[in-house]
NUBA-852185 format. One line per 8 residues: number of its first residue (from 0); for each residue z, y, x of C-alpha. Coordinates in Angstrom, 3 decimals. Last residue first. Layout:
# NUBA-852185
NUM> Z,Y,X | ...
//
This chain:
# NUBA-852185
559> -70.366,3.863,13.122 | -72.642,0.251,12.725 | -75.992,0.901,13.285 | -77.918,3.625,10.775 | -81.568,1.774,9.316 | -84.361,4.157,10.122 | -86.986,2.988,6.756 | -90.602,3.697,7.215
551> -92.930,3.027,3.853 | -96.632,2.635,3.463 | -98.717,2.609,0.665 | -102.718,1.691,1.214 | -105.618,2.472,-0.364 | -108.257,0.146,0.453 | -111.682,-0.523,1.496 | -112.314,-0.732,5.135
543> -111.007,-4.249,5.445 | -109.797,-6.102,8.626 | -106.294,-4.188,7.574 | -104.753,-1.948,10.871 | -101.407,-0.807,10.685 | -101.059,2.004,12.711 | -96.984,3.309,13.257 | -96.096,6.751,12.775
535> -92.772,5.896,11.963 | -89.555,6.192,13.929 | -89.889,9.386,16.167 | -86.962,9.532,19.585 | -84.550,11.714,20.255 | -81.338,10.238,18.683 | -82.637,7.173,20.813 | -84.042,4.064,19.825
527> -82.974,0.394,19.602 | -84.935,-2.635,19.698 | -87.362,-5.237,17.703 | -89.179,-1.839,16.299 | -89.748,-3.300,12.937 | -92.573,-4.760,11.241 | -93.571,-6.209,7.287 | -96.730,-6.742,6.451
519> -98.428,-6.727,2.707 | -101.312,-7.940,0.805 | -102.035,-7.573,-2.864 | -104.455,-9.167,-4.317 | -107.151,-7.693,-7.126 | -109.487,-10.599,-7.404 | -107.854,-13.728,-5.641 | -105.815,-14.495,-3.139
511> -102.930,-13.140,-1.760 | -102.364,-12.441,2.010 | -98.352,-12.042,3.116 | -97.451,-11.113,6.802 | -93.489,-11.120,7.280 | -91.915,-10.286,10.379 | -94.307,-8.608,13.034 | -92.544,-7.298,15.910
503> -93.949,-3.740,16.682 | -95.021,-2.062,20.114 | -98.546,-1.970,19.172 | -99.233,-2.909,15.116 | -100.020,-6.222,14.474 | -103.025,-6.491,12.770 | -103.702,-7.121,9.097 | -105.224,-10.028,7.758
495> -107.393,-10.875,4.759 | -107.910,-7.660,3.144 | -111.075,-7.522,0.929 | -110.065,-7.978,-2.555 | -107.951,-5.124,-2.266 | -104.676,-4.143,-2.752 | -102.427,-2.672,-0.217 | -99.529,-3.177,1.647
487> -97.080,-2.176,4.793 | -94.091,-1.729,5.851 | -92.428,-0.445,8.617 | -88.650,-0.894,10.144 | -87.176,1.793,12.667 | -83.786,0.675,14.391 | -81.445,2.513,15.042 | -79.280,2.728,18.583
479> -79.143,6.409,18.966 | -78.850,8.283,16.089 | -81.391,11.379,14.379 | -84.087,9.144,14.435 | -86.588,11.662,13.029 | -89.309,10.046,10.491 | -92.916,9.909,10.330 | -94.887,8.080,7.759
471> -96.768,5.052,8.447 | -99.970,5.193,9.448 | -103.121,2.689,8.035 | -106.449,1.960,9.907 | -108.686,0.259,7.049 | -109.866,2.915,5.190 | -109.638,4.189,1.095 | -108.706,7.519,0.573
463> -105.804,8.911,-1.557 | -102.831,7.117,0.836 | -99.087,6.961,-0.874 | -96.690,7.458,2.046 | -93.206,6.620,1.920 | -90.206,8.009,3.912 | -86.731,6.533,4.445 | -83.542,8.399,6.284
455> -80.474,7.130,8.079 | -80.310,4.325,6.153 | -77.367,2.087,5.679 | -74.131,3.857,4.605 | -71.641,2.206,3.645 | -72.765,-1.235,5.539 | -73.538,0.637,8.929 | -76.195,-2.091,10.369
447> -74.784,-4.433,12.915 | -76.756,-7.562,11.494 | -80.180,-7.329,9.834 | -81.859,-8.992,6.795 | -85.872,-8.374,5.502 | -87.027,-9.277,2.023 | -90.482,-9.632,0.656 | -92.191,-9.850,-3.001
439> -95.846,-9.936,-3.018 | -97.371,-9.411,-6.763 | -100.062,-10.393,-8.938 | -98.484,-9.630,-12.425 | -97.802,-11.841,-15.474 | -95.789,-10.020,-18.179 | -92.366,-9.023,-18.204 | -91.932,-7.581,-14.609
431> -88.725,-9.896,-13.201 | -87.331,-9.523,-9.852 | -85.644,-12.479,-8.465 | -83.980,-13.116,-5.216 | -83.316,-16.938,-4.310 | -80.169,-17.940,-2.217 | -80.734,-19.527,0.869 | -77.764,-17.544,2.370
423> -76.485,-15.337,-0.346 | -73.189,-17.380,-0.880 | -70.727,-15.059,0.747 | -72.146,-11.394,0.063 | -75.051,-9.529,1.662 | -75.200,-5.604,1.688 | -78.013,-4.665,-0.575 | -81.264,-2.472,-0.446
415> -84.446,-2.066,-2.479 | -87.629,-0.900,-2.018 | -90.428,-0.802,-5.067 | -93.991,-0.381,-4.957 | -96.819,0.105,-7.417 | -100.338,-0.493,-7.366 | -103.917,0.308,-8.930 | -103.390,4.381,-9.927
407> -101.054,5.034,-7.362 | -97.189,4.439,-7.017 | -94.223,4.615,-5.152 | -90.974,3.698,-6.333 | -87.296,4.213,-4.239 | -84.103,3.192,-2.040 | -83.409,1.538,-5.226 | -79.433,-0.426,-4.826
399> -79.298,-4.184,-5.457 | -76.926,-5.648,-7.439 | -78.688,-7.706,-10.349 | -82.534,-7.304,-9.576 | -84.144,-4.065,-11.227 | -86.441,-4.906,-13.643 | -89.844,-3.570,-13.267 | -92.183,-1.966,-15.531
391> -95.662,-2.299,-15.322 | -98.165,1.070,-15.644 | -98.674,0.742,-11.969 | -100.689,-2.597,-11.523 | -101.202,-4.657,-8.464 | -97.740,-5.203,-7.431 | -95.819,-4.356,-4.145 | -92.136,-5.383,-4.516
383> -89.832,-4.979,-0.859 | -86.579,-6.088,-0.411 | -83.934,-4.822,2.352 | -80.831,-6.325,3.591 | -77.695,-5.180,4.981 | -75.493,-8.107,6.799 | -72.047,-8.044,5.641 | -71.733,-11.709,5.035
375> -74.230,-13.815,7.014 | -77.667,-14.256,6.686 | -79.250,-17.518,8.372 | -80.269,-19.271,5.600 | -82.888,-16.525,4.944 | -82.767,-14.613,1.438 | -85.579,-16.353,-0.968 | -88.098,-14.730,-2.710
367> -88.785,-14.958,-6.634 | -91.291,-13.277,-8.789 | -91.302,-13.180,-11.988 | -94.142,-12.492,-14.559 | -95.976,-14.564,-12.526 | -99.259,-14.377,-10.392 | -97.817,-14.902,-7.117 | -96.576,-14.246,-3.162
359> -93.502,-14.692,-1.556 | -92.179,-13.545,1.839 | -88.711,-14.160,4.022 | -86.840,-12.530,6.556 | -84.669,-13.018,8.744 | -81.184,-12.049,10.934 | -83.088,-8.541,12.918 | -80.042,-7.324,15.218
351> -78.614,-4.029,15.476 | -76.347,-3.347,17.962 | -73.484,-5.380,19.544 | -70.683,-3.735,17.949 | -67.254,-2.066,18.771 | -68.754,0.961,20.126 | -72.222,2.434,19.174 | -74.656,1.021,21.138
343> -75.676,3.711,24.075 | -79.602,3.841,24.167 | -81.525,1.873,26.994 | -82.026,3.655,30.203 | -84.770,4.892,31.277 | -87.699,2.773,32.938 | -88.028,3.440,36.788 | -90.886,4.486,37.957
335> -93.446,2.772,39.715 | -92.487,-0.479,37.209 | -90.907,-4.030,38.109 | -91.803,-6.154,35.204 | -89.857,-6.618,32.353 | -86.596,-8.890,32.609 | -86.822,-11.782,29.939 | -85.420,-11.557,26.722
327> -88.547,-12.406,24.581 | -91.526,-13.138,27.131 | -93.432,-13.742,24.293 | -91.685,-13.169,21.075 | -88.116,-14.266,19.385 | -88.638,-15.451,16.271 | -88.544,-19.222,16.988 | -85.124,-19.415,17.251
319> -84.629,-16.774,14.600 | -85.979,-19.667,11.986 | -88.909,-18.308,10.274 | -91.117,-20.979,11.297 | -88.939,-24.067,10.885 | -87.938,-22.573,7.147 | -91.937,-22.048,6.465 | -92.663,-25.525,7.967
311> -90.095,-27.158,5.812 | -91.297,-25.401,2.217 | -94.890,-25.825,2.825 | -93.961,-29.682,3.352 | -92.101,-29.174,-0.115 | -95.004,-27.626,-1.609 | -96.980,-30.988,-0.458 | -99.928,-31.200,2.796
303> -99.500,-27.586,3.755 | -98.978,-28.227,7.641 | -101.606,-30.450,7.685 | -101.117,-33.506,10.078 | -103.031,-35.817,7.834 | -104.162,-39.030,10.277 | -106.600,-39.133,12.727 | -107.593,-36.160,13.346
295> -106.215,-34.598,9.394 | -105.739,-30.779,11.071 | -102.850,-28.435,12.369 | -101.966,-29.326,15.319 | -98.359,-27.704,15.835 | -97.693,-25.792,19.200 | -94.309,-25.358,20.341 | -92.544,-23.195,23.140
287> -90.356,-22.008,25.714 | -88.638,-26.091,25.673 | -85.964,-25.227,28.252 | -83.177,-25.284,25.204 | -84.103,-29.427,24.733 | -80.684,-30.448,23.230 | -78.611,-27.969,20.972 | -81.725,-25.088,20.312
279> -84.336,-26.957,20.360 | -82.840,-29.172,18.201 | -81.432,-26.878,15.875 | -85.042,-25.178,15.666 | -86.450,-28.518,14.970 | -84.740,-29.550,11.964 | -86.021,-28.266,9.463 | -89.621,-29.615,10.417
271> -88.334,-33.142,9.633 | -86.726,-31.746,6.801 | -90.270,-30.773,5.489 | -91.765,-34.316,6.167 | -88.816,-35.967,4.765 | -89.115,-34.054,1.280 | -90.753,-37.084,-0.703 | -90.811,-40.483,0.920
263> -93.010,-39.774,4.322 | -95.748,-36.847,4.858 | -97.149,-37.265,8.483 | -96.215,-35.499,11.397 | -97.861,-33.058,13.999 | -97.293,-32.137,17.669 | -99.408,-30.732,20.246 | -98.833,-28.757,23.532
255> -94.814,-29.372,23.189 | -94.041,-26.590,25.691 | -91.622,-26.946,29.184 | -90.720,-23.482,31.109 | -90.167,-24.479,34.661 | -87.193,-25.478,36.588 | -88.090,-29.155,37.511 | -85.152,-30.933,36.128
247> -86.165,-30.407,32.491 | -89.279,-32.282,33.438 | -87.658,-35.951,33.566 | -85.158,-35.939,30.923 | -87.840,-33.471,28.641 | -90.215,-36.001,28.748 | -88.245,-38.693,28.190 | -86.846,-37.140,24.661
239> -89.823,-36.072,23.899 | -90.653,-38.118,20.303 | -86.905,-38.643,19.569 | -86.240,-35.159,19.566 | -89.009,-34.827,16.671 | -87.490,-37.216,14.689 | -89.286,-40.929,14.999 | -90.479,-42.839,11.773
231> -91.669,-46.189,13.380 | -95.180,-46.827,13.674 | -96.380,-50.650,12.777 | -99.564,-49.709,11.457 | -100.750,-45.868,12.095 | -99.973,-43.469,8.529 | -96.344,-43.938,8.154 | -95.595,-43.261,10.723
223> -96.874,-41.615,13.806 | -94.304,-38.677,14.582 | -96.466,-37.289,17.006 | -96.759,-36.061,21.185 | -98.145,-34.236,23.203 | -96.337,-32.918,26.671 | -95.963,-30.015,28.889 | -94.749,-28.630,31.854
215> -95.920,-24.727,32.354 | -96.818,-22.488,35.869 | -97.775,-26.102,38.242 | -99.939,-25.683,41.399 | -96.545,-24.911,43.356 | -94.334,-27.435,41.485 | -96.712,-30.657,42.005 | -99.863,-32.134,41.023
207> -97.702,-34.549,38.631 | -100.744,-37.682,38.030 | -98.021,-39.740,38.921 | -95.179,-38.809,36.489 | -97.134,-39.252,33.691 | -97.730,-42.769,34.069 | -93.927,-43.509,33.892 | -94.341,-45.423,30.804
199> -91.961,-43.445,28.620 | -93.406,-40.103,30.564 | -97.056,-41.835,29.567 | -95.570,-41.704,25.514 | -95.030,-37.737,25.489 | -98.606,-37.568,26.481 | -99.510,-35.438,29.667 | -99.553,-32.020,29.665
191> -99.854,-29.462,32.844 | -99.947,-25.781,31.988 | -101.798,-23.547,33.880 | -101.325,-19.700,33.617 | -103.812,-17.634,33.854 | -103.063,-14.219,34.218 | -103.086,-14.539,37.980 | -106.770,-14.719,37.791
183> -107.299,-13.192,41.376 | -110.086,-14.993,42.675 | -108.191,-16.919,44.837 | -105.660,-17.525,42.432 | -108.261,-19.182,40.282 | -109.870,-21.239,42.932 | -106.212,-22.825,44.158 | -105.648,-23.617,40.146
175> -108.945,-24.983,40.602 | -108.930,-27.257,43.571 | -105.188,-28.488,42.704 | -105.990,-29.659,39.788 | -109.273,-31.919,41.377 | -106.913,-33.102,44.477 | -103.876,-33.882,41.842 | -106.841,-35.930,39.556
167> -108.150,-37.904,42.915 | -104.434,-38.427,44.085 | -103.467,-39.879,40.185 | -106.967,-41.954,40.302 | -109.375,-40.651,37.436 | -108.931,-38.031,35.391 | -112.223,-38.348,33.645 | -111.463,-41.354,32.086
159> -107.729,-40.608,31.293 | -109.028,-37.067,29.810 | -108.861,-38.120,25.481 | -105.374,-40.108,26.232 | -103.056,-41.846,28.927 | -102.948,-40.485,32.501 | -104.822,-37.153,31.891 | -103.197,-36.622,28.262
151> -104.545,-32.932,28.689 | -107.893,-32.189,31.109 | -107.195,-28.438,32.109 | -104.109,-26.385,29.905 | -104.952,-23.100,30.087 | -102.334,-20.554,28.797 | -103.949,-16.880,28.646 | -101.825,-14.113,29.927
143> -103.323,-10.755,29.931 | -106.524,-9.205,31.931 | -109.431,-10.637,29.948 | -111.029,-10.085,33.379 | -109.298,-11.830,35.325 | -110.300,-15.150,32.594 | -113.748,-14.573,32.979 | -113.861,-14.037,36.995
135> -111.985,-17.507,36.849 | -114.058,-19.321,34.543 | -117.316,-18.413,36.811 | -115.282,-19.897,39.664 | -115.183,-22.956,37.772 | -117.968,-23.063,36.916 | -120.025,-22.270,40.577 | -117.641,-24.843,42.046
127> -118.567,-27.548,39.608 | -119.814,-30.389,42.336 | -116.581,-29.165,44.777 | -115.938,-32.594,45.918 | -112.766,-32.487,44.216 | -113.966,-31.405,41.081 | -116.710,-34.703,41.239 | -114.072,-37.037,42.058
119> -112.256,-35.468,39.253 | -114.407,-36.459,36.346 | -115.096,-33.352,34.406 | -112.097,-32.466,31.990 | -111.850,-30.343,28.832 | -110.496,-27.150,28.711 | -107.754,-26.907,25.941 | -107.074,-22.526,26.114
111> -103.709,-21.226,24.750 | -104.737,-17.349,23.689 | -101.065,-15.437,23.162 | -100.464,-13.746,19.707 | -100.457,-10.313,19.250 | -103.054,-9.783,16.765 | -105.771,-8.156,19.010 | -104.664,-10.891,21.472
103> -105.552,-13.915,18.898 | -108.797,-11.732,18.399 | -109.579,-11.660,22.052 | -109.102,-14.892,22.397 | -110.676,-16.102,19.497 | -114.221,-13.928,20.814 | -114.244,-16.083,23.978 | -112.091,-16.803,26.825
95> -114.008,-18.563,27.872 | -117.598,-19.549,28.149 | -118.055,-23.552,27.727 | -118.981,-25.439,30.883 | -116.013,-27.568,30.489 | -115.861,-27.902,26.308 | -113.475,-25.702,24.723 | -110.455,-26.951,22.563
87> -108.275,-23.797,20.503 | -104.566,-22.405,20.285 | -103.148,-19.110,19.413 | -99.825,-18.788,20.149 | -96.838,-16.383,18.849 | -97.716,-16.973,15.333 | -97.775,-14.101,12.784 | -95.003,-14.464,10.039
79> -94.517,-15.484,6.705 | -95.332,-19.142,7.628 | -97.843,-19.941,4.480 | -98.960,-16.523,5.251 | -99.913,-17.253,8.813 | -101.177,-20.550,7.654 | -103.517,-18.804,5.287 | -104.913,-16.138,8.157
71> -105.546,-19.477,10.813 | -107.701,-21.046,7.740 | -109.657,-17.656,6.883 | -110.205,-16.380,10.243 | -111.866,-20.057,11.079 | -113.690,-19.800,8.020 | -115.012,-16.159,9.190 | -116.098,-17.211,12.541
63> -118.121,-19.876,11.429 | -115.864,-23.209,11.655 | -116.146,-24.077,7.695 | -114.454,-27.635,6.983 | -112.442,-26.553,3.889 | -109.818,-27.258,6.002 | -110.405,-25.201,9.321 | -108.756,-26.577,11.875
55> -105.778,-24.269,12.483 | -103.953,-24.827,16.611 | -100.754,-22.821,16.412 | -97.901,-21.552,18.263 | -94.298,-20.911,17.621 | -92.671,-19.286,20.630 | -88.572,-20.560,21.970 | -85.290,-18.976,22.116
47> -83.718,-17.346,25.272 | -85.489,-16.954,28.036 | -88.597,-16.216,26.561 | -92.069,-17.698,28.414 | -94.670,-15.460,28.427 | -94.916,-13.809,32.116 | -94.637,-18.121,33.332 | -94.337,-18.974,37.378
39> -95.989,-20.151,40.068 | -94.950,-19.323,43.631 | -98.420,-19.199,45.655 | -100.129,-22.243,46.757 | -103.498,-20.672,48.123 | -105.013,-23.970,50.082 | -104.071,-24.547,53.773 | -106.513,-23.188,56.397
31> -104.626,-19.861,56.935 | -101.059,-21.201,56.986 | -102.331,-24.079,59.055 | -103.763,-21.697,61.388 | -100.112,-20.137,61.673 | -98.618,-23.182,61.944 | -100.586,-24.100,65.263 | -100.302,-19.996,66.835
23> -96.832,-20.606,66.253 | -96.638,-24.529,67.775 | -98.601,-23.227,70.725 | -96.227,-20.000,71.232 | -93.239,-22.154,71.415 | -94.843,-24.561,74.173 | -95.544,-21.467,76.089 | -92.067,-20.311,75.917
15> -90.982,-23.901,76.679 | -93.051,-23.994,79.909 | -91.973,-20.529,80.836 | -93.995,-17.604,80.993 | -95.689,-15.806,84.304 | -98.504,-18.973,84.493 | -99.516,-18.233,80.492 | -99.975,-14.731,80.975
7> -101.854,-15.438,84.427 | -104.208,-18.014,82.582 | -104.761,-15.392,79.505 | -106.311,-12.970,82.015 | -108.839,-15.637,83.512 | -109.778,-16.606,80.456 | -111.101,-13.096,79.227 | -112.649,-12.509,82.467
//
């Protein structure tokens, strides 16, 4: 009956009617057999600027959970700042994301997954379904963005093995960024990464699995010399220069996956990271985002290798390039309702704009920070002293203005202000206590702040119990278009990291050491705010329940 109807249907149309319908009802089953190739695309990736990731093997060769908190925590310091990117290596059947995920996430950095390969005959023939599947239902339900990067250096490198043939490798990508969608992890997102070398070669190029399957275009890739016979010293631009040539034309946010380099004569290593921002920035601007490899496999990479290599990695890492946040200047997601708009700027400037910062600790009588290379005349800048003894006098620093001194019976804290002058970029601050004082000494510059009359209103808070969730005070905007900085420290033996606060940019994190340190972090709001709106009230959160904390809230007043 059911045939018979279809047959008088098909007699009434025309022969190219019919013929139509046949090549509709033919794409239309395609559509439904054909794998789940949906747009792909990056949440994290800035548009302007790039992120500054890590991957921290411990040093002192401890991986328990605590060594590994201890080594990521120093090179945070070492940097002044928290990282963007969290990175880490897990085995194919391992269980991700795991507890470092969830802490990276807890400290506002992303969680950038290396899973290792199985040989791709066997992922195309569906042998490690039931894994990868598994994976999937993991990573959904983590809920944000997580970077995972399957079988790396595929055509040259630790997966070339397991990779196989270029087709079998694109079949066995394809099958799990297909399984993945399917199972709605669309917080994954996969980034492809050859070696920088195989785009030289042309190898990389094969094993492409294509736009669609594709979120992130990546590379590795290391300055060699002097430690592998016969290397060359390359500059980092040097090192991806035919990676970026070929993947810059595919309209996707690129990321160096890995890179490290070597000390050389004395101070090269540390210009060497100097001079990666500017690079970025003047000849690879669709690089998103950098990971360093922080470890000695093979050779020495360690960030912290001299004082001047400390030096290099700290100016590379507070450079504004790489200060700009995941998914920094990028259009937020559409929203139910619609978000309100954004506070007038006052007119004849652009707002408010956070120039640097910097962050020193020591044990010294002195103590010395230095103002950001980037400040420019007529930029206002804040400093911050927190020391672990009150009875100390301090010196004030030649022409800077007190905001004002806090104090309790272990610590004492000092702000600051001063409107920048010609010749202050890279400058050193001093502050001088007389006798040899643990101490962390931190200063903060912004652009389009009123010069004559900076703050709209400060407030600090001087805690009397000891507990690890710390609140800034409260203050009334009272303008539209300030901006609300915190700060935090403490002293305690037990603080080794403090998380970032919600809806904060984290610009300076210092850890001491020692008996009797003093930590400190240093946020702002990373935006305007209305006349209407609270600065302050912001949680810092120390992974130690025993300290007193002080905390300060400054409104800084934009340009009248």
């Amino acid at each position: 009956m059911q045939r018979h109807r279809w047959s008088s249907v098909a007699s009434w149309w025309s022969p190219w009617k019919a013929a139509l319908l046949a090549l509709l009802l033919m794409f239309g089953l395609a559509s439904l057999l054909a794998p789940n190739a949906e747009a792909s695309g990056s949440s994290i990736a800035p548009e302007d600027g790039a992120l500054l990731g890590m991957y921290g093997k411990p040093k002192d060769g401890d991986w328990t959970k605590a060594g590994i908190h201890r080594r990521f925590n120093r090179l945070e310091s070492l940097a002044g700042r928290t990282f963007d990117i969290g990175h880490y290596y897990y085995q194919f059947t391992a269980s991700f994301p795991s507890w470092r995920e969830h802490w990276h996430r807890d400290n506002g950095r992303v969680g950038y997954i290396s899973w290792d390969a199985k040989p791709s005959a066997q992922i195309k023939n569906g042998q490690h379904d039931r894994t990868i599947r598994a994976a999937a239902d993991r990573v959904k339900a983590f809920g944000d963005p997580l970077l995972i990067r399957y079988a790396w250096e595929m055509a040259e490198g630790v997966n070339h093995a397991d990779a196989g043939t270029p087709a079998e490798f694109k079949a066995a990508w394809r099958r799990i960024v297909t399984t993945f969608r399917n199972r709605g992890a669309h917080n994954a997102e996969f980034v492809w990464c050859p070696t920088a070398w195989a785009f030289h070669t042309g190898g990389a190029q094969q094993y492409y699995p294509g736009d669609e399957y594709v979120d992130w275009i990546c590379a590795d890739g290391y300055n060699w010399a002097p430690g592998k016979k016969g290397q060359a010293w390359r500059e980092f631009g040097q090192i991806f220069d035919a990676f970026y040539s070929w993947a810059s034309r595919r309209n996707k946010p690129l990321m160096v996956g890995e890179f490290g380099v070597q000390e050389g004569t004395v101070g090269r290593k540390a210009n060497w990271f100097r001079k990666i921002p500017s690079t970025l920035q003047n000849e690879y601007p669709d690089i998103k985002a950098i990971v360093y490899f922080d470890s000695n496999k093979p050779y020495p990479w360690w960030s912290d290798t001299s004082s001047s290599s400390v030096a290099g990695f700290k100016d590379m890492a507070k450079s504004p390039y790489l200060n700009v946040g995941p998914g920094g200047g990028s259009a937020p997601p559409p929203t139910t309702t619609p978000p309100p708009p954004p506070p007038p700027v006052p007119p004849g400037t652009d707002g408010i704009r956070w120039r640097g910062s910097d962050t020193a600790y020591a044990n010294e009588p002195a103590h010395r920070v230095e103002i950001p290379g980037w400040v420019k005349p007529g930029d206002v800048m804040l400093l911050m002293l927190s020391m672990n003894d009150e009875d100390i006098a301090i010196k004030n620093p030649s022409g800077w203005k007190t905001i004002g001194t806090r104090s309790d019976e272990s610590m004492k804290t000092r702000a600051w202000y001063r409107v920048a002058r010609s010749g202050d970029a890279g400058s050193k601050v001093k502050v001088v206590l007389g006798t040899r004082r643990k101490a962390t000494l931190t200063v903060a510059a912004y652009s389009g702040v009123d010069r004559r009359d900076p703050l709209v209103a400060y407030k600090a808070r001087v805690e009397d119990k000891v507990r690890a969730k710390h609140m800034t005070p409260a203050l009334a905007t009272g303008v539209d278009g300030a901006w609300a900085v915190s700060y935090f420290t403490d002293k305690t033996s037990g603080t080794t990291n403090w998380q970032r606060p919600s809806n904060q940019r984290v610009r300076t994190k210092t850890i001491g050491s020692g008996l009797g340190r003093i930590t400190s972090m240093l946020t702002d709001s990373n935006g305007p705010l209305r006349r209407r709106d609270q600065a302050g009230e912001v949680a810092g959160v120390a992974n130690s329940a025993n300290s007193k904390a002080t905390m300060w809230t400054f409104v800084l007043r934009p340009t009248r």
